[in-house]
Backbone as JSON Lines, residues from 0, in Angstrom:
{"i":0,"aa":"X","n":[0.81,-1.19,0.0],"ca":[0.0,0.0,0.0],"c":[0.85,1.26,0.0]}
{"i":1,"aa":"X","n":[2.1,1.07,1.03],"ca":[2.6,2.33,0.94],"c":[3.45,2.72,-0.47]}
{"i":2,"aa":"X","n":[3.97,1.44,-1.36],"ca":[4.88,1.84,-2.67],"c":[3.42,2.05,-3.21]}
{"i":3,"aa":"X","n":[2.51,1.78,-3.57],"ca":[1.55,2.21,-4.62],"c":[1.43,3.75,-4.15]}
{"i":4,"aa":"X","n":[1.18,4.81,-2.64],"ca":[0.72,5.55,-2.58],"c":[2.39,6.58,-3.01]}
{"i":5,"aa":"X","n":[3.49,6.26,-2.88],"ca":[4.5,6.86,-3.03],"c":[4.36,6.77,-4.79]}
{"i":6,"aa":"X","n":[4.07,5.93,-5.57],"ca":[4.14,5.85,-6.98],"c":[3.04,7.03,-7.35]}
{"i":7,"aa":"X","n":[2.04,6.63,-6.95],"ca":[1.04,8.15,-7.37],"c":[1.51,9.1,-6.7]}
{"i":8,"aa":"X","n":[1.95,9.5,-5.97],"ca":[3.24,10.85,-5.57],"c":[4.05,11.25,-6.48]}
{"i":9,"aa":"X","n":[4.92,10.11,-6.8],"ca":[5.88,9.99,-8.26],"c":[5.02,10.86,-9.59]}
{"i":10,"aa":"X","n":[4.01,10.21,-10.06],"ca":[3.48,10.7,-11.15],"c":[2.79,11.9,-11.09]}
{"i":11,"aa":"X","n":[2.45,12.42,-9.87],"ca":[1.76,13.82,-9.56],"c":[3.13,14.69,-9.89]}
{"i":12,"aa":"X","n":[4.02,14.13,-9.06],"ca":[4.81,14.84,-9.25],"c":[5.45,15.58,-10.58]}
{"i":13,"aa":"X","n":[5.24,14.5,-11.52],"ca":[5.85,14.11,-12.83],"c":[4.59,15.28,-13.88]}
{"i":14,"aa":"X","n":[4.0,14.81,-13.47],"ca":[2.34,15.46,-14.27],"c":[2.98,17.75,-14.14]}
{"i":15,"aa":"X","n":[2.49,17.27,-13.0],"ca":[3.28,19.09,-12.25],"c":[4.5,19.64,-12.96]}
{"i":16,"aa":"X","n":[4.97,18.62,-13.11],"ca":[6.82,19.55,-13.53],"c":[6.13,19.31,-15.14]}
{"i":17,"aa":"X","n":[6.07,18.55,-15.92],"ca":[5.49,18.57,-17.38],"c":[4.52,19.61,-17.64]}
{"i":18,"aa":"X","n":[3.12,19.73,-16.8],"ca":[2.49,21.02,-16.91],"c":[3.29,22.23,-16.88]}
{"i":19,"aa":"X","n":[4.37,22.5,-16.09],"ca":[4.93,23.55,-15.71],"c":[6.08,23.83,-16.77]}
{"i":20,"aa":"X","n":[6.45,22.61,-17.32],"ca":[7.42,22.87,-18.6],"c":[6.53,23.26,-19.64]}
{"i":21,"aa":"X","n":[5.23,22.87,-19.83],"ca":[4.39,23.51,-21.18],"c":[4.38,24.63,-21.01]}
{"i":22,"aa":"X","n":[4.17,25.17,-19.89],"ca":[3.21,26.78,-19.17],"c":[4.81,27.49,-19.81]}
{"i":23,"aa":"X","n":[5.66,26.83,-19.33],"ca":[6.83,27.54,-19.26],"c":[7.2,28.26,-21.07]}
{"i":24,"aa":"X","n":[6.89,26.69,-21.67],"ca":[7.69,26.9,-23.03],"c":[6.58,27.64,-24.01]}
{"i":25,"aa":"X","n":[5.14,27.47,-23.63],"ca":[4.21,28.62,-24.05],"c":[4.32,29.79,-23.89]}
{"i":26,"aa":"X","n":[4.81,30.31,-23.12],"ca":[4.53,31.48,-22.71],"c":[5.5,32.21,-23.39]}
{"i":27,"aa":"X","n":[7.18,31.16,-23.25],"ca":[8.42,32.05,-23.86],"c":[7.81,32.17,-25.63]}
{"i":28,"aa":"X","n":[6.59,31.16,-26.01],"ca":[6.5,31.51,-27.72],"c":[5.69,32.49,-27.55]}
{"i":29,"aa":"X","n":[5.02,32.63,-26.68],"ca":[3.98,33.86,-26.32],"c":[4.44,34.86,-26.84]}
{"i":30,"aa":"X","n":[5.92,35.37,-25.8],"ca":[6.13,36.36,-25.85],"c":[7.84,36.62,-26.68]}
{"i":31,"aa":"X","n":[8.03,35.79,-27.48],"ca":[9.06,35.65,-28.69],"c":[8.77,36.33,-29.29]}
{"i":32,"aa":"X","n":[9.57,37.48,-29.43],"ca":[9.7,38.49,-30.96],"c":[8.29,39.27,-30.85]}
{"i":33,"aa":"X","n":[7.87,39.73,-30.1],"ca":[6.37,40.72,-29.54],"c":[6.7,41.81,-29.85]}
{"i":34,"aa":"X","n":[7.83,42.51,-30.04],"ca":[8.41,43.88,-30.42],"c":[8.26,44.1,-31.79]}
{"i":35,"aa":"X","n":[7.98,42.78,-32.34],"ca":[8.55,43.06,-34.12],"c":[7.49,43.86,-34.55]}
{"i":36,"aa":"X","n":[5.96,43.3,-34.11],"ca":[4.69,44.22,-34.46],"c":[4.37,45.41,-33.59]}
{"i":37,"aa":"X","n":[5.08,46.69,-33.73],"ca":[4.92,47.6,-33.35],"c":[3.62,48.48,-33.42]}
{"i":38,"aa":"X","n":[3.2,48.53,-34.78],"ca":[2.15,49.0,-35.47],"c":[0.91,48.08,-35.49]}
{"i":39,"aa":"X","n":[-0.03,48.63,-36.03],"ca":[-1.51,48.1,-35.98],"c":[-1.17,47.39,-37.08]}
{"i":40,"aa":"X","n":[-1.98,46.14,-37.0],"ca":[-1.8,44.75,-38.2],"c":[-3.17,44.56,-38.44]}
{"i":41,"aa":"X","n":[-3.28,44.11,-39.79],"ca":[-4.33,43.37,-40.43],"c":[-5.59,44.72,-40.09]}
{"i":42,"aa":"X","n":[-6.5,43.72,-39.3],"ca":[-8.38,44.07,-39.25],"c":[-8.14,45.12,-37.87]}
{"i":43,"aa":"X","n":[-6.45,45.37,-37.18],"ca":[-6.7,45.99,-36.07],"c":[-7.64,47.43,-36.03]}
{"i":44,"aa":"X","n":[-6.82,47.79,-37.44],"ca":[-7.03,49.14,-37.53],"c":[-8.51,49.51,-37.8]}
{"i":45,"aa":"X","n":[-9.21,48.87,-38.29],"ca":[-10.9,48.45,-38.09],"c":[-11.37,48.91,-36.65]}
{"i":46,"aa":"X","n":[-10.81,48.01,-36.09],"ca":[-11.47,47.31,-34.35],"c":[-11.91,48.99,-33.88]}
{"i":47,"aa":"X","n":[-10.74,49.61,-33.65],"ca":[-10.55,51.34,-33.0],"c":[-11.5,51.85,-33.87]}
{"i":48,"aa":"X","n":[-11.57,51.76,-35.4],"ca":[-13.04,52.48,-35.77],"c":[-14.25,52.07,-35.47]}
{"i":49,"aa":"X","n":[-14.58,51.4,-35.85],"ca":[-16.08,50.37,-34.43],"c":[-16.37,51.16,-33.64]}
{"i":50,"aa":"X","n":[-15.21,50.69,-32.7],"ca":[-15.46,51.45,-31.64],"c":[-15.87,52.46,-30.84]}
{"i":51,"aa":"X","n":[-15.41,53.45,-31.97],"ca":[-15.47,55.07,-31.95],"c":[-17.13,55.18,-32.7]}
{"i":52,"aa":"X","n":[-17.03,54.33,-34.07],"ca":[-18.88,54.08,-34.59],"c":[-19.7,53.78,-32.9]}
{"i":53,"aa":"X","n":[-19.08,53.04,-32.1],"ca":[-20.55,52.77,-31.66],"c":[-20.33,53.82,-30.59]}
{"i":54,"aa":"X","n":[-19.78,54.18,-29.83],"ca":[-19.56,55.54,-29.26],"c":[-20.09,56.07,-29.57]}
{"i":55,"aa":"X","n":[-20.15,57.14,-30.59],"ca":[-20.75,57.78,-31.42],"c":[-22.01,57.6,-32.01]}
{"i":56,"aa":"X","n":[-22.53,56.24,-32.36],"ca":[-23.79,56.15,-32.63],"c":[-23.62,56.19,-34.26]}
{"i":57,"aa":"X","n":[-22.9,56.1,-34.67],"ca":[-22.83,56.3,-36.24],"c":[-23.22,54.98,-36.63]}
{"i":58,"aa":"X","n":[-24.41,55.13,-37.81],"ca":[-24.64,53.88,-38.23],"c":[-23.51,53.09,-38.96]}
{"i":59,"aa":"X","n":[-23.38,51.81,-39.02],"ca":[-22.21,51.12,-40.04],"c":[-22.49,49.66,-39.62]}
{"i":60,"aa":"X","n":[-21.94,49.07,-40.4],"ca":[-22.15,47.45,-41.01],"c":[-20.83,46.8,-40.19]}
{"i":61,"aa":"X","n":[-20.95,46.07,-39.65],"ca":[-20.31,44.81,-38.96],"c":[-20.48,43.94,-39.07]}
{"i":62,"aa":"X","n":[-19.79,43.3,-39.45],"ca":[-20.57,41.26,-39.7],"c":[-19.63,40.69,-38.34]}
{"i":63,"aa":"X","n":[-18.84,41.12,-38.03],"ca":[-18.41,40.32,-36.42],"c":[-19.01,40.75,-35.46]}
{"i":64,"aa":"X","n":[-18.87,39.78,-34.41],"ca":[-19.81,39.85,-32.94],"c":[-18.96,41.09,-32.49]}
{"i":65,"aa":"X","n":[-19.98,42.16,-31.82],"ca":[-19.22,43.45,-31.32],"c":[-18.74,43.41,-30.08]}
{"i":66,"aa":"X","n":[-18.31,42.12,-29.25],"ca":[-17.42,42.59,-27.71],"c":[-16.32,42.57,-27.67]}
{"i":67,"aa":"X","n":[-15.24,42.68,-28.89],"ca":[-14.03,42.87,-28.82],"c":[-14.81,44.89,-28.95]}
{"i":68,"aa":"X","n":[-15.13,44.85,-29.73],"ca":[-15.35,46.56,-30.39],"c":[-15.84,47.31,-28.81]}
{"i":69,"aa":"X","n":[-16.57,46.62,-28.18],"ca":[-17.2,47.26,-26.67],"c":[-16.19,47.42,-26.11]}
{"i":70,"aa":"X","n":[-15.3,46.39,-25.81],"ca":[-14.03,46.69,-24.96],"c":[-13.14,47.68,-25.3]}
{"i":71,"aa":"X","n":[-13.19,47.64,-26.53],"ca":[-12.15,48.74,-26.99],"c":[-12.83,50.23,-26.59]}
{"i":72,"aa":"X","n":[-14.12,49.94,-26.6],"ca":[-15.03,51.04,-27.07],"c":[-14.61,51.87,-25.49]}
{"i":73,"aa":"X","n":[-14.95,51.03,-24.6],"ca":[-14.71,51.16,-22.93],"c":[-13.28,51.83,-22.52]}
{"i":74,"aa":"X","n":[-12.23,51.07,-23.23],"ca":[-10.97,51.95,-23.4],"c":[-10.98,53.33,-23.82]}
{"i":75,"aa":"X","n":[-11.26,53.74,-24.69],"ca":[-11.39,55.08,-25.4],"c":[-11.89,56.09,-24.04]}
């Protein structure tokens, strides 16, 4: 009883340090080369107009769901 309860100790253990090496090696791709995009990319430059549309009340056409645009909107 007691090597079986020390073996599931072993593998908790094992589980923990492997989770903690993913968390680890995600995060460094996370944040790899984050400087290079300085400037607004792609649909960003969109998002900030939305935003300011729904602020404002200006009618306009959106085909995406608007709670990225609210949040931004909340920033402003």
């Amino acid at each position: 009883m007691k090597a079986n309860k020390k073996q599931f100790n072993i593998s908790i253990f094992v589980f923990a340090l492997g989770m903690l090496g993913v968390f680890l090696f995600s995060l460094s791709l996370r944040f790899w080369q984050l400087e290079r995009f300085n400037t607004l990319v792609f649909d960003e430059v969109y998002y900030a107009k939305f935003a300011n549309d729904y602020l404002t009340k200006t009618p306009f056409f959106n085909a995406h769901p608007p709670l990225s645009q609210y949040i931004i909107a909340i920033g402003i």
